[in-house]
C-alpha positions in Angstrom: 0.0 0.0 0.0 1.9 2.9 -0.9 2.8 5.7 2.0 1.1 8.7 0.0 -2.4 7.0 0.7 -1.7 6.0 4.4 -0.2 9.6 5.1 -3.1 11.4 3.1 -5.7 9.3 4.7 -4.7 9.3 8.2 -3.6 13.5 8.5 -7.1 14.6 6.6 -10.3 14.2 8.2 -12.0 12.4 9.0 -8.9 10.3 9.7 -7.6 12.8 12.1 -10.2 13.4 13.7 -10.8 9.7 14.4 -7.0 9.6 15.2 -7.8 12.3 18.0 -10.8 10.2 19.7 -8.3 7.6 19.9 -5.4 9.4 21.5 -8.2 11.0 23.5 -9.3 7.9 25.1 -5.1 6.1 25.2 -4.9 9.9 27.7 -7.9 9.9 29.9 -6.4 8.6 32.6 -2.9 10.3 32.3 -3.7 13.4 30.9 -7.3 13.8 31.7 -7.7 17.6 30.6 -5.6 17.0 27.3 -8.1 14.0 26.6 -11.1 16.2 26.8 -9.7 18.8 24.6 -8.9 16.2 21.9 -12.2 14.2 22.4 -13.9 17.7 22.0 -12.1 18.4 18.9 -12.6 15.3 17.4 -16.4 15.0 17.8 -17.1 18.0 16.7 -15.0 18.0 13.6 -17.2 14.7 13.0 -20.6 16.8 13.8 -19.3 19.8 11.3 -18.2 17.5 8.6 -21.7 15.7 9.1 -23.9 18.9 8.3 -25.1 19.5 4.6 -25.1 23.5 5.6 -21.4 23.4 6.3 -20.5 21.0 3.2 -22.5 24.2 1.2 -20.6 26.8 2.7 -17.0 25.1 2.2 -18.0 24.5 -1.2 -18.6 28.0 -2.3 -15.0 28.9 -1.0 -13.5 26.0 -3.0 -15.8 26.5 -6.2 -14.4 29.2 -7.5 -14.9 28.7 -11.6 -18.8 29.4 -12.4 -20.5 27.2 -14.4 -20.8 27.0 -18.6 -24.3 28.6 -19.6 -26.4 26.4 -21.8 -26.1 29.1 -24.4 -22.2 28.8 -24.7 -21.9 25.1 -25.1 -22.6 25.1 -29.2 -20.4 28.3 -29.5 -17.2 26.5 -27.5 -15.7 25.3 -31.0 -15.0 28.7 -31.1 -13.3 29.7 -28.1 -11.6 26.0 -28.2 -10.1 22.9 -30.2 -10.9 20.2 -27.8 -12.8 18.8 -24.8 -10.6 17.0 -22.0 -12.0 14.7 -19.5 -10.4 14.6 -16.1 -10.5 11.1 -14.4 -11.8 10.2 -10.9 -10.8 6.8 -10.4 -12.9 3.6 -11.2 -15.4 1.3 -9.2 -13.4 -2.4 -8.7 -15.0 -5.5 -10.1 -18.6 -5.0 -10.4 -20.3 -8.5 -10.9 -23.1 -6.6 -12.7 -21.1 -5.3 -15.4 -18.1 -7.9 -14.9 -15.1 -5.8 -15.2 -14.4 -1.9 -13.7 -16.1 1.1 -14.4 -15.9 4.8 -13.8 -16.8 5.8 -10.6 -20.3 7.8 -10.1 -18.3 11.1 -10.4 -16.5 10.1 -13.0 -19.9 9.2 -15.1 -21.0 12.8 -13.8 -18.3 14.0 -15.9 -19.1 12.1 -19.0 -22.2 12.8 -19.1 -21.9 16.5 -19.4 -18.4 16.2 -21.5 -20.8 14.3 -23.9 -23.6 16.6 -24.1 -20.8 19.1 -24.5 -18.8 17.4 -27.4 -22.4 16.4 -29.5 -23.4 20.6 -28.8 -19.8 21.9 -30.3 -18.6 19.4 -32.1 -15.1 18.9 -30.5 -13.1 16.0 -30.0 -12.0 14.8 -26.9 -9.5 13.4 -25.0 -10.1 10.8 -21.5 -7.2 11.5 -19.1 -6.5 8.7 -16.5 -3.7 6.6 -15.5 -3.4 3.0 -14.0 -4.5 2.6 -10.9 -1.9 0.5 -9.0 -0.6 -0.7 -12.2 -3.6 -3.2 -13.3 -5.1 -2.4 -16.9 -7.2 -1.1 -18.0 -6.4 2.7 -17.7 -9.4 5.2 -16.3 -8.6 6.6 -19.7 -9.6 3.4 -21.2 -12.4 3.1 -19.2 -13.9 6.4 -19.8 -13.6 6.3 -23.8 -15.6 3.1 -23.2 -18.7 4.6 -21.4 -18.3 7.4 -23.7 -18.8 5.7 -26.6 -21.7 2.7 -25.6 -23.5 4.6 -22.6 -23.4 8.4 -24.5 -22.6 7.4 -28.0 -19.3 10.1 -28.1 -16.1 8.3 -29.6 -12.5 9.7 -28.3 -9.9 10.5 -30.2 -7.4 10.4 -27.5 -6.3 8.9 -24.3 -3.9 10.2 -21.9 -2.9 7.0 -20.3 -0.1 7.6 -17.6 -1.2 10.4 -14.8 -2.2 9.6 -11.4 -2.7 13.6 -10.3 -4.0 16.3 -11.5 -0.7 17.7 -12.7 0.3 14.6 -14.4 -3.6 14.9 -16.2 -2.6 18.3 -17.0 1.3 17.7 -18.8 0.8 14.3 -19.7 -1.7 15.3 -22.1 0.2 18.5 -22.7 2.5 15.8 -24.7 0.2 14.6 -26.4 -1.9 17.8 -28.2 0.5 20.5 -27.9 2.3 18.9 -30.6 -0.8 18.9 -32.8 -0.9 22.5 -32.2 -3.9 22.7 -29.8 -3.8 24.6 -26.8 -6.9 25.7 -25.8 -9.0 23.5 -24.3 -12.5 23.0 -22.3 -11.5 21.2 -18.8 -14.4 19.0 -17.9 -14.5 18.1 -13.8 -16.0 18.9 -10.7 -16.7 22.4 -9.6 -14.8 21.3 -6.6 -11.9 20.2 -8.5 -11.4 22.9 -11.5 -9.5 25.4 -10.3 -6.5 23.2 -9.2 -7.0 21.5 -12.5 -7.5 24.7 -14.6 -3.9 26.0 -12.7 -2.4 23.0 -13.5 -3.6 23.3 -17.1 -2.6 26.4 -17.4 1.1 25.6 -16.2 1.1 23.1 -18.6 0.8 25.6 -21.6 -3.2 25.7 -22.2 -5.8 28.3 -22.9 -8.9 26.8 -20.7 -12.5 27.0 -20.8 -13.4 25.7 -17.6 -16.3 23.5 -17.4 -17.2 22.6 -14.3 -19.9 20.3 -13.2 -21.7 18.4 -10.3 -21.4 21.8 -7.9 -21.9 21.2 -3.7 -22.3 24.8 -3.4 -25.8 24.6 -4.6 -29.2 24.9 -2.4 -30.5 21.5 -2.2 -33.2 23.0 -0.2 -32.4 19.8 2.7 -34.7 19.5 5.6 -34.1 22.3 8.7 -31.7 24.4 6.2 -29.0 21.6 6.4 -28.2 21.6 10.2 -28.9 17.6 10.2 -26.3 15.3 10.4 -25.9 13.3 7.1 -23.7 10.3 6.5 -23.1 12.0 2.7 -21.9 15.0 3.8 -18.9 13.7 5.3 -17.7 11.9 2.2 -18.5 15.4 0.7 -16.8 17.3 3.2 -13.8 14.9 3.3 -13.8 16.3 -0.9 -13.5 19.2 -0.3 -10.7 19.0 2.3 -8.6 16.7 0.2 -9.2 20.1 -2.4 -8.8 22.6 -0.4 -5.2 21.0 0.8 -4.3 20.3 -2.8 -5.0 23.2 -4.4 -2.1 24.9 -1.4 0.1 22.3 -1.8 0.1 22.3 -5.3 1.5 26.1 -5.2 4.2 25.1 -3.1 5.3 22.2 -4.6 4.9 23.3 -8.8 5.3 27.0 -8.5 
């Protein structure tokens, strides 16, 4: 299991907050006031990580790029010269369809890169590497659904990257040579403006098209103040972005 996941899963939430109910209750009895204020802090990172209305306002900090009007999407082939499509990972062995598939997000993303390429008329790239080594790429994978589930054929696959900067120069190699440069990013509102950087960097013009947004009023019950098992995995999405998109400044610039 490679260090990277361990270290990124264990020093995010909710691993560290679960990490600090644990050293909470190894202290109680030998540092009983350092025990409470770690047992506090633990539990109610949980609670605000559990709350829709907290997941909402995170998001609209992190969601910076607004969304595509429906107006713009047969006018893009003039503003660029091709769609990419940013992985997300892939679902393992699903006995229904008998091999892997793109993850829910993922098929988010190919749904709207699809209405997008049939609306333009761009071509489009699938950017995904190998997860852990085993074929087939999420590249692979996503010109696959593309093509039976929305009828859209790729003309390329970026087949290497494993981060968002590796999406971003990997396919730099790939159509920078064919002269294109300007391209419409297709990912999560959450995700794009790491991945439109990143692009950028790379030497793109981008037309960011961002799509499944958490900063929207989903109108839940008592304004979002009850607890939700989702919004944890939501909120855990947006911490894993919010670190990225620092890091990544540090560690490219």
């Amino acid at each position: 299991m490679p260090i990277r996941y361990v270290v990124k899963h264990l020093l995010l939430p909710p691993g560290l907050f679960l990490l600090l109910l644990a050293f909470a209750w190894w202290l109680k009895d030998v540092r009983p006031r350092l025990a409470c204020v770690l047992f506090a802090t633990g539990l109610g990172g949980l609670w605000l990580m559990s709350l829709p209305v907290v997941v909402q306002w995170a998001a609209r900090v992190v969601e910076r790029e607004p969304a595509l009007v429906l107006s713009e999407w047969s006018t893009l082939a003039a503003r660029a010269d091709a769609i990419v499509v940013l992985g997300s990972g892939r679902e393992r062995g699903d006995p229904a369809w008998g091999r892997d598939q793109p993850t829910l997000i993922g098929l988010e993303r190919l749904r709207y890169a699809a209405r997008l390429a049939k609306a333009s008329g761009l071509p489009v790239l699938t950017a995904g590497g190998l997860e852990d080594g085993s074929p087939p790429s999420e590249a692979q994978l996503m010109a696959d659904s593309l093509c039976d589930d929305f009828g859209v054929s790729v003309r390329w696959k970026e087949e290497q990257s494993r981060t968002t900067w590796e999406n971003a120069h990997m396919t730099a190699g790939i159509l920078l040579p064919q002269g294109i440069r300007r391209v419409v990013v297709v990912t999560q509102a959450w995700h794009m403006p790491r991945s439109v950087w990143s692009f950028e960097q790379a030497g793109f013009e981008v037309v960011a098209a961002p799509v499944g947004f958490l900063s929207a009023d989903d109108a839940r019950p008592l304004g979002g103040w009850m607890p939700e098992y989702s919004a944890i995995w939501q909120s855990g999405l947006l911490l894993n972005e919010a670190v990225g998109q620092v890091a990544y400044r540090f560690i490219y610039q």
